[in-house]
NUTOR-650212 format. One record per residue: x, y, z of N, C-alpha, C, CB in turn; residue in three letters; residue number from 1. Coordinates in steps of 0.2 Angstrom, whole numbers, plus 2048, in hexadecimal, padded with zeros to 3 digits. Glycine has a CB too. Example, Ala and Ser with C-alpha at 12.3 -4.5 7.8 and 13.67 -1.06 7.14 Angstrom:
BEGIN
PT   nxx   nyy   nzz   caxx   cayy   cazz   cxx   cyy   czz   cbxx   cbyy   cbzz   zase   minu
PT   842   7E4   827    83E    7EA    827   842   7F0   827    839    7EA    82D    ALA      1
PT   840   7F5   823    844    7FB    824   840   800   827    846    7FD    81D    SER      2
% end
This chain:
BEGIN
PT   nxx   nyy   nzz   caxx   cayy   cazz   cxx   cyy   czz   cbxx   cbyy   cbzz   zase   minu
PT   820   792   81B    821    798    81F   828   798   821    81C    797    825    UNK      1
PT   82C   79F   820    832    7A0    822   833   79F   82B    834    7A8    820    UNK      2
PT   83A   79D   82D    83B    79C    832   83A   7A4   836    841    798    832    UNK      3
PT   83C   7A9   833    83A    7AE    836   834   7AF   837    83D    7B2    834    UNK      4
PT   82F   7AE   833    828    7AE    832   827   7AB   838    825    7AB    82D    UNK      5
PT   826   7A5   838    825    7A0    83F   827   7A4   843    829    79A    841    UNK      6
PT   82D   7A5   846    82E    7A8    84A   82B   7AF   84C    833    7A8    84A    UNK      7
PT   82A   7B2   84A    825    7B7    84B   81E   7B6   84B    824    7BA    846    UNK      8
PT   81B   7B2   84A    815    7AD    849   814   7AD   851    816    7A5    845    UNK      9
PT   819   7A9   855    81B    7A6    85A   81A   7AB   85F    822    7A3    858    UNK     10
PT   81E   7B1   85E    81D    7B8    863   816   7BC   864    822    7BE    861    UNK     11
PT   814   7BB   860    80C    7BC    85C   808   7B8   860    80B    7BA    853    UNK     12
PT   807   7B2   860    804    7AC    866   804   7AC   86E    808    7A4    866    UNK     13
PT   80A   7B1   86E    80C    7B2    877   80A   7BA   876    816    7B1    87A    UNK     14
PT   807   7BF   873    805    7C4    872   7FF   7C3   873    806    7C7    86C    UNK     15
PT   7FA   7C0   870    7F3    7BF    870   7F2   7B8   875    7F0    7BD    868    UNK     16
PT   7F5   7B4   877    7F5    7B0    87D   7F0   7B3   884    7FC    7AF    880    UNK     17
PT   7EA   7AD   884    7E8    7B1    889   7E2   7B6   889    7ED    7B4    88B    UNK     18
PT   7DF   7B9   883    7DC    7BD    87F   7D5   7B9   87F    7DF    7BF    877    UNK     19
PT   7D3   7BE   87A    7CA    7BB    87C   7CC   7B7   874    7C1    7C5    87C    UNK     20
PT   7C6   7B2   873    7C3    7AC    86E   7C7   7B0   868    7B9    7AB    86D    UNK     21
PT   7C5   7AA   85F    7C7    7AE    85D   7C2   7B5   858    7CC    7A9    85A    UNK     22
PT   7C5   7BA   855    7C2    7BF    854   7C1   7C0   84C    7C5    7C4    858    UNK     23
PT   7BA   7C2   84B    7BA    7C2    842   7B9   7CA   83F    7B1    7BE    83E    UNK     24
PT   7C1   7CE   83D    7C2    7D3    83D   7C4   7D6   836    7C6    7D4    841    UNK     25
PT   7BE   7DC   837    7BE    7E0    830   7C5   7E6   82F    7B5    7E5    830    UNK     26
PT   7C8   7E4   829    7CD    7E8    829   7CF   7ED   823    7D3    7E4    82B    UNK     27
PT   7D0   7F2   824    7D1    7F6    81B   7D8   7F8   81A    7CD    7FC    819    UNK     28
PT   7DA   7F8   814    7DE    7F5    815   7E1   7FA   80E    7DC    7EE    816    UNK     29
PT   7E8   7FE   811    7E9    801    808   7EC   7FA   803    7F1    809    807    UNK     30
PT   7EC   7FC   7FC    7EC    7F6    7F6   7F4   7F6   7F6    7E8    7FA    7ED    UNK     31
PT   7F9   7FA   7F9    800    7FA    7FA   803   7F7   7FA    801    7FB    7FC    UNK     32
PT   7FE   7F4   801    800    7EF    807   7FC   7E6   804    7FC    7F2    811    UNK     33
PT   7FA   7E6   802    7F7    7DF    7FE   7FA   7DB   7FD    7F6    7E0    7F9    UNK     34
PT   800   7DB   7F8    806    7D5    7F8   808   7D1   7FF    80C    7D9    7F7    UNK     35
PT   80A   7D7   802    80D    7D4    80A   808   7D3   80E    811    7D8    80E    UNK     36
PT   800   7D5   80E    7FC    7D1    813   7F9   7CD   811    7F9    7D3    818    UNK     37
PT   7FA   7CC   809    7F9    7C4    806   7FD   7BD   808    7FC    7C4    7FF    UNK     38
PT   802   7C1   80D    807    7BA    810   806   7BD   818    810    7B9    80D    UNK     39
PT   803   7C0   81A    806    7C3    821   7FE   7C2   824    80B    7CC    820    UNK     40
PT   7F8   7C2   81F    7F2    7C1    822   7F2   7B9   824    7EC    7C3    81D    UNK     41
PT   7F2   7B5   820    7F1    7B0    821   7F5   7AC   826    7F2    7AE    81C    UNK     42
PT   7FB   7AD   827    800    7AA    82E   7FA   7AC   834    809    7B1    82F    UNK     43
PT   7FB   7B4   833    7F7    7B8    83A   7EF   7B2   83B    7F2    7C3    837    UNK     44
PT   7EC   7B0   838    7E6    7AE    837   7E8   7A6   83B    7E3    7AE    82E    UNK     45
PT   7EC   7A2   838    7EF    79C    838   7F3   79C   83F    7F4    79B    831    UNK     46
PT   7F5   7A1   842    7F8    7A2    849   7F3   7A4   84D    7FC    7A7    84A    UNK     47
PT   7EF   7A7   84C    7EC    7A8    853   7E5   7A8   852    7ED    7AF    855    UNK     48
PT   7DF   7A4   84E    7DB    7A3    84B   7D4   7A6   849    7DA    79F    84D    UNK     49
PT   7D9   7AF   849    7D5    7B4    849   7D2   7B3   83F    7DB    7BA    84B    UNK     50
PT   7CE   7B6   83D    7CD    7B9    836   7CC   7BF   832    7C7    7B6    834    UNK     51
PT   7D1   7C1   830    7CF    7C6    82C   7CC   7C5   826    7D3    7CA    82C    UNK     52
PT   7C7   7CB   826    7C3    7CE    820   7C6   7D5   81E    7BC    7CE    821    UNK     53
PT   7C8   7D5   819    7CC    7D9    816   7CA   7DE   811    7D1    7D5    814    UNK     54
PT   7C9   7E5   810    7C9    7E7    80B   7CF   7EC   80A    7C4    7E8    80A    UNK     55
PT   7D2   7EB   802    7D5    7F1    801   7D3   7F4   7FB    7DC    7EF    801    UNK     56
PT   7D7   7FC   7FC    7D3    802    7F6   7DA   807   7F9    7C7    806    7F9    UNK     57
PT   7DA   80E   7F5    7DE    812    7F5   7DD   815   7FC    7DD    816    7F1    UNK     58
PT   7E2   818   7FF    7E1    81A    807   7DC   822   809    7EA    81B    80C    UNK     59
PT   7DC   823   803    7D7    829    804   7D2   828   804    7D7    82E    7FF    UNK     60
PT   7CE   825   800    7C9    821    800   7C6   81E   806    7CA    81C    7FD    UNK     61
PT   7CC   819   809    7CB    817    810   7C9   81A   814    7CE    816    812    UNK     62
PT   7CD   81D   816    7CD    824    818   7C5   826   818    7D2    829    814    UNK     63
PT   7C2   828   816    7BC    82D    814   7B6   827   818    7BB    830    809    UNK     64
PT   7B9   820   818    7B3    81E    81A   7B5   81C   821    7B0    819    815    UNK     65
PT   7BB   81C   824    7BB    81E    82D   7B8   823   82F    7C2    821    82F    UNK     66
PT   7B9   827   82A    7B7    82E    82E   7B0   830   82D    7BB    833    82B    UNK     67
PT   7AD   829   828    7A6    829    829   7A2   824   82E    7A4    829    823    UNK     68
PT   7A7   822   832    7A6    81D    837   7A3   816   834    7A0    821    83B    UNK     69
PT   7A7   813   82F    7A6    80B    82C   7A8   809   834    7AB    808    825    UNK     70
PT   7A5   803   833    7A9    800    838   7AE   7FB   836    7A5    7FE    83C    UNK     71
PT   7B5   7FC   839    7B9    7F7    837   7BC   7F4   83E    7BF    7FB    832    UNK     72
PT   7C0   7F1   83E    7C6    7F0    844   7CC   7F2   845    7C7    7EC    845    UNK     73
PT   7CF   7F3   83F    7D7    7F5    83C   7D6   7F7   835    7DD    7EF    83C    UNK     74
PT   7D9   7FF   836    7D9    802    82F   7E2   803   82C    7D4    80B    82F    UNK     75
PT   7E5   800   828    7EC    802    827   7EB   808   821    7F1    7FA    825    UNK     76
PT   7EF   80E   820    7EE    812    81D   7F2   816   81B    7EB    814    81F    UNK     77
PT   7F7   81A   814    7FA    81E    813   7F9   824   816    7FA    81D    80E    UNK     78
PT   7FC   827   81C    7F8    82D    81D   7F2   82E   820    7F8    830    819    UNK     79
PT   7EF   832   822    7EA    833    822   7E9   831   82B    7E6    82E    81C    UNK     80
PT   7E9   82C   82E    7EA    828    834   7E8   82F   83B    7F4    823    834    UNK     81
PT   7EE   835   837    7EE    83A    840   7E8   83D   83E    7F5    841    843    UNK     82
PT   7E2   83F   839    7E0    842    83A   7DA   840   839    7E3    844    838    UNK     83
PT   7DA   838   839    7D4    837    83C   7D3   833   845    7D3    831    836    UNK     84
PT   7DA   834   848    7DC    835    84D   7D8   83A   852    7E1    837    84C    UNK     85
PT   7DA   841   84F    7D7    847    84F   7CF   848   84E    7DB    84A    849    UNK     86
PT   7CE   842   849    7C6    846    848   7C2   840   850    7C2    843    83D    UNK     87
PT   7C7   83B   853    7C3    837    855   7C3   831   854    7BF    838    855    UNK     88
PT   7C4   830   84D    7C2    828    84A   7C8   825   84B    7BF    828    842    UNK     89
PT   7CD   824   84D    7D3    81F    84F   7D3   821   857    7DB    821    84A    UNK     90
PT   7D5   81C   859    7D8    81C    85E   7E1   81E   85F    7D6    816    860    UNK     91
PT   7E2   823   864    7E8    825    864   7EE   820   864    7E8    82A    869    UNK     92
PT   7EB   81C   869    7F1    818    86D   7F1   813   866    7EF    814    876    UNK     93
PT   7EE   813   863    7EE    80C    85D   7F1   80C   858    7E9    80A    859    UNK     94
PT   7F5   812   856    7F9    814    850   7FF   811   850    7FB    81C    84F    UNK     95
PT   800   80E   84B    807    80A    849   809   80C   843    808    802    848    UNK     96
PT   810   80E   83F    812    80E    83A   815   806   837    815    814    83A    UNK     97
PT   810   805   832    811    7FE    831   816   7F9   82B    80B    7FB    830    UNK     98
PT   818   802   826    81D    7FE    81E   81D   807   81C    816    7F7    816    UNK     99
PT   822   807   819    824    80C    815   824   809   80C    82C    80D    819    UNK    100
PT   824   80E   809    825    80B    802   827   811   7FD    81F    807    800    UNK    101
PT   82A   811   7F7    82D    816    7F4   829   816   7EC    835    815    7F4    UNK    102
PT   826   81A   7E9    823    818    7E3   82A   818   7DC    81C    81F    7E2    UNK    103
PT   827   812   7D9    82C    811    7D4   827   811   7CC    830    808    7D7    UNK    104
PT   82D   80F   7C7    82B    80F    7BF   82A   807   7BE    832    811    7BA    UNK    105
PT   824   806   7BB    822    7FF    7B8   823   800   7B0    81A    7FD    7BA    UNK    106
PT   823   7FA   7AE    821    7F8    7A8   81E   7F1   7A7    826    7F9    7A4    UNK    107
PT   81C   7F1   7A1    819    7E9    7A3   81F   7E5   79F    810    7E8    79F    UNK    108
PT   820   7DE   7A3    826    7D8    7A4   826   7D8   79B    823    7D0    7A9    UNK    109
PT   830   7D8   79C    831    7D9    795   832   7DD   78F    830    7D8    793    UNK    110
PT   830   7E3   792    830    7EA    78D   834   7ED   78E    82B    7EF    78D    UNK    111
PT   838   7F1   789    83D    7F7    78D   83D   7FA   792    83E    7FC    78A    UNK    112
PT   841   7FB   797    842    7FE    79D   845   805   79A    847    7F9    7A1    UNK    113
PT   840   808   79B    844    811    79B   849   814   79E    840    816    79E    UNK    114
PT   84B   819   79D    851    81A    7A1   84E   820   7A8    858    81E    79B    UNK    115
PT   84F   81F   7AD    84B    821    7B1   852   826   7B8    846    819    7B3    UNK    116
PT   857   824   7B8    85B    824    7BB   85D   82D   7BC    860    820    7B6    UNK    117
PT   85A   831   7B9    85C    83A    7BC   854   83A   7BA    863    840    7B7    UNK    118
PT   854   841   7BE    84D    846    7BD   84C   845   7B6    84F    850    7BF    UNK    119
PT   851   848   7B2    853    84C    7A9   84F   844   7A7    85F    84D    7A5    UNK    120
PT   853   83F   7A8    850    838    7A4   848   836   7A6    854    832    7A6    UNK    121
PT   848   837   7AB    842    833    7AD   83C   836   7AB    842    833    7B4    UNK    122
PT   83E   83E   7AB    839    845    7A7   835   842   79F    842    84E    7A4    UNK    123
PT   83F   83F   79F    83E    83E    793   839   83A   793    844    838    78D    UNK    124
PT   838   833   799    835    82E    796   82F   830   799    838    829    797    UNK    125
PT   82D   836   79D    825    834    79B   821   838   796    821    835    7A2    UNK    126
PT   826   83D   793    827    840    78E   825   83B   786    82E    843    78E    UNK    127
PT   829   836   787    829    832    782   825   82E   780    82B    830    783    UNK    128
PT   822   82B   787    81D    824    788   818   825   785    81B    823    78F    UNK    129
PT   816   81F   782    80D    823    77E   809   821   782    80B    820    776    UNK    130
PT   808   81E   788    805    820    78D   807   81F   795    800    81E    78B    UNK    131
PT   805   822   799    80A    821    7A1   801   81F   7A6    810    82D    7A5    UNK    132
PT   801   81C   7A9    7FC    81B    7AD   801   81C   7B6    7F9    813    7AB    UNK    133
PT   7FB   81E   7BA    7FC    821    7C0   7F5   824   7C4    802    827    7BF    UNK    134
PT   7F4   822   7CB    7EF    822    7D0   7EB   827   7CB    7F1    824    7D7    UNK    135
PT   7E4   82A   7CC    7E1    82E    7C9   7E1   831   7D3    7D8    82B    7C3    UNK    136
PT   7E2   838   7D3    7E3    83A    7D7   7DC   83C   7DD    7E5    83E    7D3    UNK    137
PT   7D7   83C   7D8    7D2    83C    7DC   7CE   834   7DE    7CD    841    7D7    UNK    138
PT   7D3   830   7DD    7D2    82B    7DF   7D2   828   7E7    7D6    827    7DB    UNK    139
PT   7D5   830   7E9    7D9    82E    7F1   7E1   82A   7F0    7D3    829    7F8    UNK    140
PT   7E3   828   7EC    7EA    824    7ED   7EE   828   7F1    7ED    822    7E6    UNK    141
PT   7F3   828   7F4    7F8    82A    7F5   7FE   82C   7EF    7F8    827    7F8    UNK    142
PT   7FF   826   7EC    803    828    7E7   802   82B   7E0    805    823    7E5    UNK    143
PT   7FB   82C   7E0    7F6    831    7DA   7F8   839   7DE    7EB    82E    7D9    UNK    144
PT   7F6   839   7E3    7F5    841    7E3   7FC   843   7E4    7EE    843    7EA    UNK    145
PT   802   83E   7E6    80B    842    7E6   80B   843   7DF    814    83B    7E9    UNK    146
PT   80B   83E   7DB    80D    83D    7D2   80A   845   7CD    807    836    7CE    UNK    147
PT   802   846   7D1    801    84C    7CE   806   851   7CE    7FC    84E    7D0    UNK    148
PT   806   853   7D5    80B    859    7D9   811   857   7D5    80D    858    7E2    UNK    149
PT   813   852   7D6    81A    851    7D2   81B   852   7CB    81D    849    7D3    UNK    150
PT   816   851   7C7    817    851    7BF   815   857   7C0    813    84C    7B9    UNK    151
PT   812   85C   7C2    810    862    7C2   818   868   7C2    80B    862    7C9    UNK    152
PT   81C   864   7C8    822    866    7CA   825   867   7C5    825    862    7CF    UNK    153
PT   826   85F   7C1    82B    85E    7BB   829   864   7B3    82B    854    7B8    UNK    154
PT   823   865   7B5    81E    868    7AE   81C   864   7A9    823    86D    7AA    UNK    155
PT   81A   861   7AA    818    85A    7A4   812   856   7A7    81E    853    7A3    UNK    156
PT   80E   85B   7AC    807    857    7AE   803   858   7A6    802    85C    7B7    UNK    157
PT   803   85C   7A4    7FC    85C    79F   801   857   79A    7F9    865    79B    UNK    158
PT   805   857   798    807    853    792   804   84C   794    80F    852    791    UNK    159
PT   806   849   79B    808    844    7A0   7FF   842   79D    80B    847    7A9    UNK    160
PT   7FC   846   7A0    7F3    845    7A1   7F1   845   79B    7EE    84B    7A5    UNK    161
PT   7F2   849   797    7F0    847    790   7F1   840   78D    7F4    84B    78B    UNK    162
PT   7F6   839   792    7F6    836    78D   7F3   82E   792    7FF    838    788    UNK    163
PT   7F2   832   798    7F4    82D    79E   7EB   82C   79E    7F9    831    7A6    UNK    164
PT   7ED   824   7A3    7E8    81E    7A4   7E9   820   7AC    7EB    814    7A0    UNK    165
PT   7E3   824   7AF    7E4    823    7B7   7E0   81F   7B7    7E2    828    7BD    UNK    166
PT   7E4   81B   7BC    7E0    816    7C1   7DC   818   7C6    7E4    811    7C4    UNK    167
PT   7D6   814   7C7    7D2    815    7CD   7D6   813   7D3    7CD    811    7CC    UNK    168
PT   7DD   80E   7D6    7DD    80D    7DA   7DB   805   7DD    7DC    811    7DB    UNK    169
PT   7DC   803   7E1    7DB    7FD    7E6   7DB   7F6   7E1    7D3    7FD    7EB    UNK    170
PT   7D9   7F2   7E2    7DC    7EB    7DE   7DA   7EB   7D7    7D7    7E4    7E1    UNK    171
PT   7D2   7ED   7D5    7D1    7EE    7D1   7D2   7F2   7CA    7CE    7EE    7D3    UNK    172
PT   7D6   7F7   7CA    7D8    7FA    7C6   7E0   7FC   7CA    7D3    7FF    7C4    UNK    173
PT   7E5   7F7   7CB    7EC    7FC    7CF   7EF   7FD   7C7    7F2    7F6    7D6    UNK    174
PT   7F5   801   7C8    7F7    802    7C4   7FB   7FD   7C0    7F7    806    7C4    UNK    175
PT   800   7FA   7C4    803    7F4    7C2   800   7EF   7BE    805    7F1    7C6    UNK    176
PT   7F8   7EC   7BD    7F4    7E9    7BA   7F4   7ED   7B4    7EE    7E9    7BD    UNK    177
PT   7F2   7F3   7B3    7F1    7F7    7AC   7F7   7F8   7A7    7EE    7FF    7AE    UNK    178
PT   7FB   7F7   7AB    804    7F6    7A8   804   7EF   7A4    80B    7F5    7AF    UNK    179
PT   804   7EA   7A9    802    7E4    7A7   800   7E2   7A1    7FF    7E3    7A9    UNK    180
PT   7F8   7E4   7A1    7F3    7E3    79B   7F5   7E7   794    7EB    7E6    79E    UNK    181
PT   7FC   7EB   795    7FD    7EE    791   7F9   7F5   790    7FD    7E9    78C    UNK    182
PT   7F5   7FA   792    7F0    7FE    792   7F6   805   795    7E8    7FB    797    UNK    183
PT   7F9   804   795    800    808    799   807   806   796    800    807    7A1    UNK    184
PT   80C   80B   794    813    80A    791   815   809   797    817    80F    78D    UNK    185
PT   816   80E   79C    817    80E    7A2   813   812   7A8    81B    80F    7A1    UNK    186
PT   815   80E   7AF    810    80F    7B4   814   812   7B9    80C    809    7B6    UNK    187
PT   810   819   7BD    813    81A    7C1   810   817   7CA    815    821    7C0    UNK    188
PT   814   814   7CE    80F    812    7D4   813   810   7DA    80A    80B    7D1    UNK    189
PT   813   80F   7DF    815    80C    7E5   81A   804   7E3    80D    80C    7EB    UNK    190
PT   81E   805   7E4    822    800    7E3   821   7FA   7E5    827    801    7E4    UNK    191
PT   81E   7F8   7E8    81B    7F1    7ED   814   7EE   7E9    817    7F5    7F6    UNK    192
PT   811   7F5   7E5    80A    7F3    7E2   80D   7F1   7DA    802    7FA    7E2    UNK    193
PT   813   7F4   7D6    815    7F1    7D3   816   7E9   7D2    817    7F5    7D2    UNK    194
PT   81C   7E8   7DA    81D    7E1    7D9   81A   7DB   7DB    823    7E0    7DA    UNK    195
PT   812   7DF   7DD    80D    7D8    7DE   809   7D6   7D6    806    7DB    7E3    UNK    196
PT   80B   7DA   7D0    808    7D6    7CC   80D   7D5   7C6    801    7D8    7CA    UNK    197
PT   80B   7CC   7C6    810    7CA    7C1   812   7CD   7BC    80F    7C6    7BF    UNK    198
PT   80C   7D1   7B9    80F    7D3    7B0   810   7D8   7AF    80B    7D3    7AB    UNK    199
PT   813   7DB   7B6    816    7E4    7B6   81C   7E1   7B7    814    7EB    7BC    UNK    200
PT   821   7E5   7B7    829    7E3    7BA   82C   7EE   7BC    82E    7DC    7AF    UNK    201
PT   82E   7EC   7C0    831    7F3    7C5   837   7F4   7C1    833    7F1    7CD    UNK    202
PT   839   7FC   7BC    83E    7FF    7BB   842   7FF   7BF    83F    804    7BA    UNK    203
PT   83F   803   7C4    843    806    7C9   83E   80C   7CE    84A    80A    7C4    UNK    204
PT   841   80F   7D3    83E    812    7D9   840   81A   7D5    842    810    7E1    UNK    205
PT   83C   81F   7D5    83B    825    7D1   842   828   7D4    833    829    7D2    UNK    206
PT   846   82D   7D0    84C    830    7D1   84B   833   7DB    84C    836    7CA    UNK    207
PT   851   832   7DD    84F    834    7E4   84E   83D   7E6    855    830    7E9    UNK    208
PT   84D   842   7E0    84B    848    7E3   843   848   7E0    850    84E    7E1    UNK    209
PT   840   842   7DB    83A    842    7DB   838   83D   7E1    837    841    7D4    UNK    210
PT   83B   83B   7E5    838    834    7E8   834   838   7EE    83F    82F    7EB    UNK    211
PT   830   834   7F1    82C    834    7F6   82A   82D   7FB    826    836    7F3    UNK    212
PT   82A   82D   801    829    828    806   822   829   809    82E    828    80B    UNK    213
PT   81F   822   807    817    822    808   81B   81D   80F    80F    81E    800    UNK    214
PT   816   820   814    817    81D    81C   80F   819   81C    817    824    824    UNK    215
PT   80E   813   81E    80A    810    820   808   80F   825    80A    80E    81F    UNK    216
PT   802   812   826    800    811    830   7F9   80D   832    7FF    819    834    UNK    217
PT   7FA   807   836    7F4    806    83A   7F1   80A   83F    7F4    800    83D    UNK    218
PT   7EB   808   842    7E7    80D    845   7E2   808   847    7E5    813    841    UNK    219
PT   7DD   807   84E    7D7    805    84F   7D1   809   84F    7D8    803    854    UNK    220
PT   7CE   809   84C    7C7    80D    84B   7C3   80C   851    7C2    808    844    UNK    221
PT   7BE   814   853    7BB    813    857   7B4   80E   858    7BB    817    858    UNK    222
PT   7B3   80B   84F    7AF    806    851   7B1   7FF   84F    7A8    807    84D    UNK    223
PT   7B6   7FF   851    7BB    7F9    852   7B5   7F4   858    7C4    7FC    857    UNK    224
PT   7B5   7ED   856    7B3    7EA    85D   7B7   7E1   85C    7A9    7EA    85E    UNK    225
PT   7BB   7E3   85B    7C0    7DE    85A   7C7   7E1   85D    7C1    7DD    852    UNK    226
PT   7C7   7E7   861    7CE    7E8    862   7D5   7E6   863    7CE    7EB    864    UNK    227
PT   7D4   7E0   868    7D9    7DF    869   7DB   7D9   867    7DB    7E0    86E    UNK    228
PT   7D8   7D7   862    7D9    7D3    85A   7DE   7D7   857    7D2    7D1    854    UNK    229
PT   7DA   7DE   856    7DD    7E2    850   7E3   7E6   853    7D7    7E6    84C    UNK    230
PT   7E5   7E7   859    7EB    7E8    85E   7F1   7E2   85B    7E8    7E6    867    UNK    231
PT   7EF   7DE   85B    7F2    7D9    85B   7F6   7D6   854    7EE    7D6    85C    UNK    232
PT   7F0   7D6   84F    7F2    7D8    848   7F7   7DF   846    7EB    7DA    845    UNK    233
PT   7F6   7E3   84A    7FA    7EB    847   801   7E8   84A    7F7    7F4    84C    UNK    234
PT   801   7E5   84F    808    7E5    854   80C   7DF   84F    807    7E1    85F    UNK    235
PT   809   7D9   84D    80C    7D5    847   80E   7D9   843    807    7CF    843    UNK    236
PT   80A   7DC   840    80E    7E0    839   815   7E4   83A    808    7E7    837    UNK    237
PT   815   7E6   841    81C    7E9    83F   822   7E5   846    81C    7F3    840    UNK    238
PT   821   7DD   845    828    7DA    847   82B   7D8   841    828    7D4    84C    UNK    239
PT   831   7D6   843    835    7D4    83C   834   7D0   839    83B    7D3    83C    UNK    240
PT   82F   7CA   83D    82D    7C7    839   828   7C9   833    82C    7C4    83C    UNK    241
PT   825   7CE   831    821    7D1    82C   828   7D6   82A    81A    7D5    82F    UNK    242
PT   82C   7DA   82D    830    7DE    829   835   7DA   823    834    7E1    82D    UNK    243
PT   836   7D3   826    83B    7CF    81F   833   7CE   81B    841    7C4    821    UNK    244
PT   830   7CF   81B    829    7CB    813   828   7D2   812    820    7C4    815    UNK    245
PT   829   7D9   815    828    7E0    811   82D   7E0   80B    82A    7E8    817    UNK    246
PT   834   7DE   80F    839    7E0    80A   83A   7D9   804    841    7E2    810    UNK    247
PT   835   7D5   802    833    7D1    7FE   82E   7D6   7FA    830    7CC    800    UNK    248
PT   82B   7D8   7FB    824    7DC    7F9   825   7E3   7F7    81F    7DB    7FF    UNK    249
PT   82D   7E5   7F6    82D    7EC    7F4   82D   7F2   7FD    824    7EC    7ED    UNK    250
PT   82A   7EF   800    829    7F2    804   82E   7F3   80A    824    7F0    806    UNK    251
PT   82F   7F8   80F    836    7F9    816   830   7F7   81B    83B    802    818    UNK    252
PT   833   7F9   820    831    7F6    828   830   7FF   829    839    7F1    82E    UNK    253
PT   829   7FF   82C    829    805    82E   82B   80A   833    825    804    82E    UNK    254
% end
């Protein structure tokens, strides 16, 4: 564990000091964020002897089951967060924005790297590719339903779809995996979910007038009954000690 880690750990113990026993909290969780609370869960757990049970899937998805009243304790989400606010199902006062992240180009480790560097280039290569994988839009990803709009924008959605592997989304099918396995020339996806798996490897962050900034936000559900576990958890996620293991993980500080 990094000394900053610890030390954050540390401010975290005088946070929850004092609190009720410890608590066994259901959390959901977008696939974005995975990498970093592959190291940021465990600390939390190991500090304060709380447990999380975790799932992660696309945030639309998530989403759909807030707002059908699952019950969770903490939902972290791409969006989505005020307007389940709105509907009731989050608590106002519980909103944190917890990571930012920019979608980037994969390939799988060791293949040509395209030239990706202007609109014009980035346009050729997906022109080129003999096949491109990226969220399936109706998956709820975040980064599926910008890509459409965006290849839509560039004019090369139907070429694009004609030749493209969507992913479903969340662990099981992300798209950095499908790069990997080789089933994709190249992949387009949130830069953070590229560099959680080994056998993709990151071009580069999409040209910055196609770019986009997915915001991540926590929220406490109103059938939270763990809250101020999961208060607690949200308030970890954005000290610096979690912002140095974002910016490991492809990800910023929210």
């Amino acid at each position: 564990m990094s000394k900053l880690l610890a030390a954050g750990l540390v401010a975290l113990i005088v946070l929850v000091a004092g609190g009720a026993g410890a608590a066994e909290m259901r959390v959901l969780i977008t696939t974005a964020m995975k990498a970093a609370i592959d190291d940021l869960g465990p600390a939390f757990e190991k500090a304060t002897g709380h447990t999380l049970d975790i799932t992660y899937g696309p945030s639309g998805a998530l989403a759909k089951r807030i707002a059908g009243s699952e019950a969770a304790d903490l939902v972290i989400l791409a969006g989505g967060i005020d307007d389940l606010i709105k509907q009731g199902k989050i608590a106002g006062d519980s909103r944190r924005d917890i990571a930012r992240v920019r979608i980037g180009v994969a390939v799988r480790k060791g293949a040509p790297k395209p030239d990706i560097g202007t609109v014009d280039s980035f346009r050729n290569a997906l022109l080129k590719a003999r096949s491109v994988a990226y969220v399936d839009p109706a998956a709820g990803g975040a980064s599926g339903i910008y890509l459409a709009k965006m290849l839509e924008r560039l004019g090369v959605l139907a070429e694009v779809n004609a030749k493209a592997r969507l992913a479903r989304g969340g662990t099981e099918d992300m798209v950095s995996a499908i790069v990997a396995r080789g089933e994709a020339e190249i992949g387009l996806q949130q830069i953070s979910e590229i560099m959680s798996v080994a056998g993709a490897e990151l071009v580069g962050p999409l040209p910055d007038k196609l770019q986009t900034v997915t915001v991540y936000s926590a929220g406490v559900p109103g059938t939270a009954k763990e809250t101020a576990a999961a208060r607690a958890f949200a308030a970890f996620l954005t000290t610096p000690a979690a912002a140095a293991v974002y910016k490991t993980k492809g990800l910023d500080p929210g």
